[in-house]
Structure formats: structure tokens, C-alpha cells
C-alpha positions as CSV (number, residue, x, y, z in Angstrom):
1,X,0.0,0.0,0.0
2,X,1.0,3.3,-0.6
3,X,0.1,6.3,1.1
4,X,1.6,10.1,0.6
5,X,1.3,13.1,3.3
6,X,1.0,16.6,1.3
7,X,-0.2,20.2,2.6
8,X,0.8,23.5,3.0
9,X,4.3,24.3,4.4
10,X,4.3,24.1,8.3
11,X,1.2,21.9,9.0
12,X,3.1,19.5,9.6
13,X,2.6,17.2,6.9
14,X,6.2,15.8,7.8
15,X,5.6,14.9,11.6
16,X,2.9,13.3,10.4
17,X,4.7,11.1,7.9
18,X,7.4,10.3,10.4
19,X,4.7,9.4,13.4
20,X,2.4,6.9,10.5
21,X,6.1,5.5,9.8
22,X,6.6,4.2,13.5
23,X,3.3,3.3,14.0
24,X,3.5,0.7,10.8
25,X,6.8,-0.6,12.1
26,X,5.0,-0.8,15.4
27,X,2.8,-3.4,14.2
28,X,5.1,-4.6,12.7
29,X,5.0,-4.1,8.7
30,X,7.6,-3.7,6.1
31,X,7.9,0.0,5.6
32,X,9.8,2.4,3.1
33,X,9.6,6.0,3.8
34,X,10.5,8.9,0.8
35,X,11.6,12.3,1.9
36,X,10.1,14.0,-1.9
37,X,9.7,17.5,0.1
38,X,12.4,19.9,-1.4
39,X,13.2,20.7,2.8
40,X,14.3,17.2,3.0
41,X,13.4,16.5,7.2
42,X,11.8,13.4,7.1
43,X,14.9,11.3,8.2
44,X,15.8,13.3,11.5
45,X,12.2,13.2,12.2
46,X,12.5,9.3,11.7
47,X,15.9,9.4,14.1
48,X,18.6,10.1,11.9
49,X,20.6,11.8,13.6
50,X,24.3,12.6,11.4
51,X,25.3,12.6,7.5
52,X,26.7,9.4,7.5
53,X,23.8,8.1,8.1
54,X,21.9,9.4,5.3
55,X,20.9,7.5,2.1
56,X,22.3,9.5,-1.1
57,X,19.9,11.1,-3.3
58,X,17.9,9.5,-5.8
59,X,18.0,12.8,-7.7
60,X,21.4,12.7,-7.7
61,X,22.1,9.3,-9.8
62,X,18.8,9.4,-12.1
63,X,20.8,8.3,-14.9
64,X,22.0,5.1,-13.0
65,X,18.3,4.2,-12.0
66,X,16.4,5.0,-15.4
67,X,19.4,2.1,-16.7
68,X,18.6,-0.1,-13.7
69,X,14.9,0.0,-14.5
70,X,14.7,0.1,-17.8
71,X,16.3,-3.7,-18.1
72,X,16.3,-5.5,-20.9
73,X,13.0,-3.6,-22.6
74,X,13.5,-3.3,-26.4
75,X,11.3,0.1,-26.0
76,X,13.5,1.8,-24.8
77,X,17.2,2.3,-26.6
78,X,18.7,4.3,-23.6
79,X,18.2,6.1,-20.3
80,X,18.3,9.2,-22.4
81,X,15.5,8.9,-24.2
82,X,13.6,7.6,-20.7
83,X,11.8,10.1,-18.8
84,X,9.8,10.3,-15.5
85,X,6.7,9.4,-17.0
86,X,8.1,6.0,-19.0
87,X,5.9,3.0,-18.1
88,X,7.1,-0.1,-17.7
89,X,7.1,-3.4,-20.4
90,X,7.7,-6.4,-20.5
91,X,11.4,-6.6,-20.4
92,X,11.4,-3.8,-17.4
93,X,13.3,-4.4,-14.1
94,X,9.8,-4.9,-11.9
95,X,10.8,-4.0,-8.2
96,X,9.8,-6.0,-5.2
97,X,9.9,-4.0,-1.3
98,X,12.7,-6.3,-1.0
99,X,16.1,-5.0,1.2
100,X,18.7,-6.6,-1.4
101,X,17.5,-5.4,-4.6
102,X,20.0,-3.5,-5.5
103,X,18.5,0.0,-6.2
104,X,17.5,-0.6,-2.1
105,X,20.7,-1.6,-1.2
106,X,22.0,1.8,-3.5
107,X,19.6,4.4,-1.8
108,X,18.2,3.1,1.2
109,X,19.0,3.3,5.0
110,X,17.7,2.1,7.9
111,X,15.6,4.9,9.8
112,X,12.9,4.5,12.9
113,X,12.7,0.6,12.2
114,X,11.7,1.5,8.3
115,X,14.2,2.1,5.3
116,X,14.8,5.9,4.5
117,X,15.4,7.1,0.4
118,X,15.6,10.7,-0.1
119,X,15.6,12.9,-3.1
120,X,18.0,14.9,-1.9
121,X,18.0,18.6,-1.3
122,X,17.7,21.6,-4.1
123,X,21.3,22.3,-4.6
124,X,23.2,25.6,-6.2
125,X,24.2,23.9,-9.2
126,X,20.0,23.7,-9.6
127,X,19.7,27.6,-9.3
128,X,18.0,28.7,-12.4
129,X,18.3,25.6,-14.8
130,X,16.4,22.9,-13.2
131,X,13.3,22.3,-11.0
132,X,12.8,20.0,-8.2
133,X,10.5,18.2,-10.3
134,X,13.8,16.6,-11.6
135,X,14.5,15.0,-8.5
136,X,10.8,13.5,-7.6
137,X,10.7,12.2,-10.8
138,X,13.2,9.3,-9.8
139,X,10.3,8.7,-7.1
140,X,7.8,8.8,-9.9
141,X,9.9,6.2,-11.8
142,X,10.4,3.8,-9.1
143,X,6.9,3.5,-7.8
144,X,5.8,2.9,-11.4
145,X,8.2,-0.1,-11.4
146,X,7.4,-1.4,-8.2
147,X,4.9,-4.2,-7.1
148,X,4.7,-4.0,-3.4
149,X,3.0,-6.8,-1.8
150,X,0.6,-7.8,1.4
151,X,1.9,-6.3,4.6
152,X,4.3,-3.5,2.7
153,X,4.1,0.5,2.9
154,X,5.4,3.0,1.1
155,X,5.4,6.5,3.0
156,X,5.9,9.6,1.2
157,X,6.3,13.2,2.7
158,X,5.7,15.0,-0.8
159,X,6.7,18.7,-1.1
160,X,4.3,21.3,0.1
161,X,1.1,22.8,-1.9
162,X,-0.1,22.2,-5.2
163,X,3.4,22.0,-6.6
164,X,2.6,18.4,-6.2
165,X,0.6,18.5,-9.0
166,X,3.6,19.4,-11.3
167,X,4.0,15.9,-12.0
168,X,1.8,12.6,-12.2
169,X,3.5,11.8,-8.9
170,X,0.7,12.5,-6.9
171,X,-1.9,9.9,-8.2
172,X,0.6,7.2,-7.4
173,X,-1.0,6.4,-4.0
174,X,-3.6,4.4,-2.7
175,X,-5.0,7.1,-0.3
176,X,-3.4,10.9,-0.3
177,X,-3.8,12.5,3.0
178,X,-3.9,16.3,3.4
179,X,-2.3,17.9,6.6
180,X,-4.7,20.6,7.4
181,X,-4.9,23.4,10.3
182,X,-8.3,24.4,11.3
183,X,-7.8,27.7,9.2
184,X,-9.0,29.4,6.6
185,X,-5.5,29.0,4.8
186,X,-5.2,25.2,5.6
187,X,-8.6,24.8,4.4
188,X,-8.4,26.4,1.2
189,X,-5.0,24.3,0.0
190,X,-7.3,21.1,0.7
191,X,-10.2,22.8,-1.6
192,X,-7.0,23.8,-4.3
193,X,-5.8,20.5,-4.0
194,X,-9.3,18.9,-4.1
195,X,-10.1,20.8,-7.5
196,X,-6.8,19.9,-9.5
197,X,-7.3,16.1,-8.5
198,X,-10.6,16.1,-9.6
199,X,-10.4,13.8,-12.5
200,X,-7.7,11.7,-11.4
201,X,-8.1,8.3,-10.0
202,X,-7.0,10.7,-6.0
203,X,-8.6,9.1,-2.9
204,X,-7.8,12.0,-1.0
205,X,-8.8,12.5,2.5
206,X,-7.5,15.5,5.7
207,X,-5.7,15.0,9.2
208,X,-6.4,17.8,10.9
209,X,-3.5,19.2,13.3
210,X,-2.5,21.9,15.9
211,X,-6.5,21.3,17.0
212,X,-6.3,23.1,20.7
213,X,-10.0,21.7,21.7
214,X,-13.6,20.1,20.2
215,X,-14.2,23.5,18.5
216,X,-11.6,23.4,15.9
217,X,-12.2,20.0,15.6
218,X,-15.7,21.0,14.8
219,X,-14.9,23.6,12.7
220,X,-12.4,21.5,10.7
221,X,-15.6,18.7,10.7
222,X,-18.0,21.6,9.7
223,X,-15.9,22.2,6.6
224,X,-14.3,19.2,5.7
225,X,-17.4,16.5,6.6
226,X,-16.6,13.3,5.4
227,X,-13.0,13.6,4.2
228,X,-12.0,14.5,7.9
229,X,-10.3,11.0,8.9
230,X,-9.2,12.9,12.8
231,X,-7.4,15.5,14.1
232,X,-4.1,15.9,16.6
233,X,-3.4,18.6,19.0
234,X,0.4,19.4,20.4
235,X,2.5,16.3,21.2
236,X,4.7,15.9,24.0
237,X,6.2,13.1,22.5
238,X,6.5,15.1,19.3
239,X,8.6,17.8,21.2
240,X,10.6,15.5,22.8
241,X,11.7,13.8,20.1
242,X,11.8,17.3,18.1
243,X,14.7,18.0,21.3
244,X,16.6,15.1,20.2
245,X,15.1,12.6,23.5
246,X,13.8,9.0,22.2
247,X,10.8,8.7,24.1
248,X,9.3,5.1,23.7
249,X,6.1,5.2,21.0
250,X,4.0,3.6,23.0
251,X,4.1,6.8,25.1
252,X,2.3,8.4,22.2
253,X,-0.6,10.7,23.0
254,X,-3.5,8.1,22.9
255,X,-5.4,11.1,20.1
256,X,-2.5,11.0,17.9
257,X,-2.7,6.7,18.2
258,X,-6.3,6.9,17.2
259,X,-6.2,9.1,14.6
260,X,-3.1,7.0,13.1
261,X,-5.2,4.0,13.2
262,X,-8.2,5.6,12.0
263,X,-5.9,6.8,8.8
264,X,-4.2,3.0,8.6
265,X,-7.8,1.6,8.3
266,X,-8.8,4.1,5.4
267,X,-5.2,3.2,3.5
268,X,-6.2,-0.8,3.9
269,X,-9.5,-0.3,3.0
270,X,-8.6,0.5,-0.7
271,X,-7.8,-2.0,-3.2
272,X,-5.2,-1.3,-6.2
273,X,-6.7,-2.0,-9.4
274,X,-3.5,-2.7,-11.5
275,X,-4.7,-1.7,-14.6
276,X,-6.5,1.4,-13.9
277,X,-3.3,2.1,-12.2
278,X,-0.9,1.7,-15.3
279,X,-3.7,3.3,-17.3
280,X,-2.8,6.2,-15.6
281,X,0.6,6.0,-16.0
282,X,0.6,5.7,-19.5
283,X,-1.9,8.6,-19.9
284,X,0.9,10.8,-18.1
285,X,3.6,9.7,-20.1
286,X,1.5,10.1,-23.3
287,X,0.6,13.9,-22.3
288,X,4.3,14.5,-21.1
289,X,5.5,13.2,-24.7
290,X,3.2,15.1,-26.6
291,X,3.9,18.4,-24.3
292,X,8.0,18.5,-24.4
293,X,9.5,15.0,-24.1
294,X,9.2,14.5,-28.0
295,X,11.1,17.6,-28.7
296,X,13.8,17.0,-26.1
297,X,14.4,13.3,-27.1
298,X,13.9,13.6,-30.8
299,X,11.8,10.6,-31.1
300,X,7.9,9.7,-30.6
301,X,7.8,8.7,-27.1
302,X,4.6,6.9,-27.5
303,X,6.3,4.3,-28.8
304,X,7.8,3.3,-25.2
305,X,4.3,2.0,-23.8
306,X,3.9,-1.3,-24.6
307,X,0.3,-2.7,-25.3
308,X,-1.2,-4.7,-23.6
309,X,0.6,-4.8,-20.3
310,X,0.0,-4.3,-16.5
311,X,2.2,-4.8,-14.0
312,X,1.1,-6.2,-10.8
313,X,0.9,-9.6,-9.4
314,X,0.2,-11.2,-12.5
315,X,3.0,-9.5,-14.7
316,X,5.6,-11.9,-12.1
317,X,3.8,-15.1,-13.5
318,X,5.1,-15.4,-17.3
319,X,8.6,-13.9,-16.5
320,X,9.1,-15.2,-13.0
321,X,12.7,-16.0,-13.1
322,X,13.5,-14.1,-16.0
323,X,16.1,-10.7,-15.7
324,X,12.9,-9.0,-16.0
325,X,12.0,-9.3,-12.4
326,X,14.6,-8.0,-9.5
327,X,14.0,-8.7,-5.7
């Protein structure tokens, strides 16, 4: 299951994604969390504590992982001529959540009892010729190529606002929850973001946070009805970790346990439908070919989806075995 935190900047959308992290490793599931906010925090908010312990950037080796996933696909002649939006095919290196497959072992590190990839930061060298969409995309790119199982969570603290909807990155979840404060402000980003998902396959729901009492909770309710999963108020155990102290989870505040559960409930109630899944994909990469990619690569683009197939559980049956599958 997959499952990404957005919202304005400061609601905490990356607490959030650190505290749903331990509470899946508390219960004991396989989890991978992805820092794809351009204020790249989720890892110290997971425990990490020094550089050394960071993963390297995705963004920083996408030419080694479009190669990596690309495999033995006769669609597409290079990593060049690969871009954010490529689906896979049959001949595409499909991804398990497995620790030693070797883009994992290349970009992950173990945080908070999960496995921590980052995109890595916006960097000097970015200044004026490139956007941080260039970075994400290697998120975009792996989730497309990976078939997580039963039991396994992907956790992804996206980068604040409606630049998530820069890319197709954000209809690559199973449930998209919106960090909201009970204002005006955090309620109209969930409206914004509400209206540009509107046509995309986005179950999108709202944590409310900072809530000091019943009324804001109300209030958040009054405005947000159904798609109001709970709401948090200030965490001690928040601030102490924020202070660098490792306070035991099961301290947790028993409001921000519930409205954890509550959200875990809502991501396993959905149900992946493979091929409206890759549908979308190769919608996005169709519409990114025919907007720029064709120009840049000097070659129809189109020509990299392959018809007929879907990834999922039963892509792994006719090439099981084959150097089409890694993990």
C-alpha cells in the first residue's frame, strides 16, 4: 500500500509522515519511507541523527536508475530517451519491497525501524536551470516499477502545496492525506488541492493538526465532513523527540494513536486496481510526450508503452525467473 502526506508548508505534513512511519513498524509491517519534500526533514524526524547516516539522493544518480529499471526492454534504446513518466514493459526491471535489490541496497538506509530514500536537497548547481520536479521524478519512476506486496508500505512526505501536482507523482498512491490546520489558509489548499485532483483516480482525505479543543475540531468537521479522517493537538512526545530525546512510542498521546489507526484503516480499506493504475501511467507519459518530451528526445515517445501490459501480481507469473524481475 501506498500512502503520501502533502499540505501546506508548516502543517506538519512531515511529523505526520514520520509518526504513520513508526506506527506501521509498530505493528510490525515492512515499511519504506520517501523524503520527496524539497526541505528534505523526514529522516531526522525518523531518528537520523548525522550525515553518515543518510541515504544518497535519488536525484542525484537518475541516470543510474532510469538504466537499472529500464532492463532488458526493447522500447526503450537508452536512459536518455527515458523520462519520469516511462511505463514499464515487458522486459522492465519490476521491483519487489525487498532490502537486497540493488537499487535498495544503493539508496536506502535504515531509519525508525523503516528504510529511509531521499531525493535529496535543491542544490546551487539547480539555481535557475532545473526544478525539483527533476529530483521527484526518480520517485515517480520507481513506484511505477514497483509491485509492493501484502503487509508492505510506502510513506511519502511530498513537497508542500499544489506543486505536487507538477508531475503525475501524486496519483501514485492508494490514499493521499492532506495535513490541514483548522484555518482558513489550511482549508483552502485542501479545496485547491481537491479541484486539480478532480479527474484523477486521488482518494484523498484531511488529518487535521494543531486542534487546541472540540471546536476546531468542529470547525475542521463543519468544513471538511466526510473527508475529515481525525485530528491531533500538540505532542509531547513530538517535542521530545523534536529536542533530540527518544521517548518510547507507545508513550504516544492516545489522540494521535487513534487518529493513526483511523488513517491506517482508510489506506487498507482500498484496493489497487492494477490496470487502472498503469492506465494512468501511460496517460501521463503520453501527455508528457506530446507536451515537451518529444522535442527534447527527438523521437515519438509513444512508442515506449507497450500494449497490452500491466504490472502487478500477475506481470511476475510469465517472466518469474526471468532478468525482467529483481527482488
Amino acid at each position: 500500500m501506498r500512502i503520501a502526506f502533502v499540505g501546506k508548508g508548516g502543517s506538519g505534513k512531515t511529523t505526520l509522515s514520520a509518526l504513520f512511519t513508526r506506527h506501521l513498524v509498530a505493528q510490525g509491517r515492512r515499511v519504506l519511507a520517501i523524503d520527496a519534500d524539497i526541505n528534505q526533514h523526514l529522516g531526522q524526524a525518523l531518528g537520523v541523527d548525522n550525515e553518515h547516516s543518510t541515504p544518497p539522493p535519488l536525484g542525484g544518480e537518475l541516470t543510474w536508475i532510469k538504466d537499472h529499471l529500464r532492463g532488458d526492454n526493447p522500447l526503450i534504446g537508452s536512459a536518455e530517451v527515458m523520462i519520469k513518466t516511462t511505463p514499464p514493459g515487458r522486459g522492465s526491471r519490476l521491483l519487489r519491497l525487498d532490502p537486497d535489490e540493488e537499487l535498495h541496497r544503493r539508496f536506502a538506509r535504515p531509519a525508525g525501524g523503516a528504510d529511509l530514500m531521499v531525493t535529496g536537497e535543491f542544490e546551487s548547481e539547480d539555481i535557475g536551470v532545473a526544478c525539483y520536479h527533476s529530483k521527484t521524478g526518480a520517485v515517480e519512476l520507481y513506484l511505477n516499477h514497483l509491485l509492493d506486496g501484502p503487509g508492505e508500505y510506502v510513506v511519502v512526505d511530498m513537497t508542500a502545496g499544489a506543486d505536487a501536482f507538477a508531475s503525475g507523482l501524486f496519483t501514485r498512491f492508494d490514499l493521499v492525506v492532506l495535513i490541514s490546520e483548522p484555518t482558513l489558509w489550511g482549508i483552502g489548499v485542501y479545496r485547491q488541492f481537491r479541484s486539480h485532483a478532480q479527474g484523477h483516480r486521488v482518494r484523498l482525505r484531511v488529518l487535521g493538526n494543531k486542534v487546541t479543543g472540540q471546536d476546531d475540531v468542529g470547525w475542521l468537521r463543519e468544513h471538511l465532513g466526510a473527508a475529515l479522517l481525525g485530528a491531533v493537538g500538540q505532542s509531547a512526545w513530538v517535542r521530545a523527540t523534536e529536542q533530540g530525546r527518544s521517548p518510547t512510542f507507545t508513550d504516544l498521546e492516545p489522540d494521535v494513536r487513534r487518529a493513526l489507526q483511523i488513517t491506517h484503516d482508510e489506506l487498507d480499506a482500498t484496493e489497487r486496481d492494477w490496470a487502472a493504475y498503469h492506465g494512468d501511467t501511460v496517460a501521463f507519459h503520453l501527455r508528457n510526450a506530446r507536451a515537451w518530451a518529444n522535442r527534447s528526445a527527438g523521437a515519438d515517445l509513444a512508442d515506449q508503452v507497450d500494449p497490452g501490459f500491466v504490472p502487478g501480481p500477475a506481470a511476475l507469473m510469465p517472466v518469474a525467473g526471468t532478468a525482467g524481475i529483481a527482488g
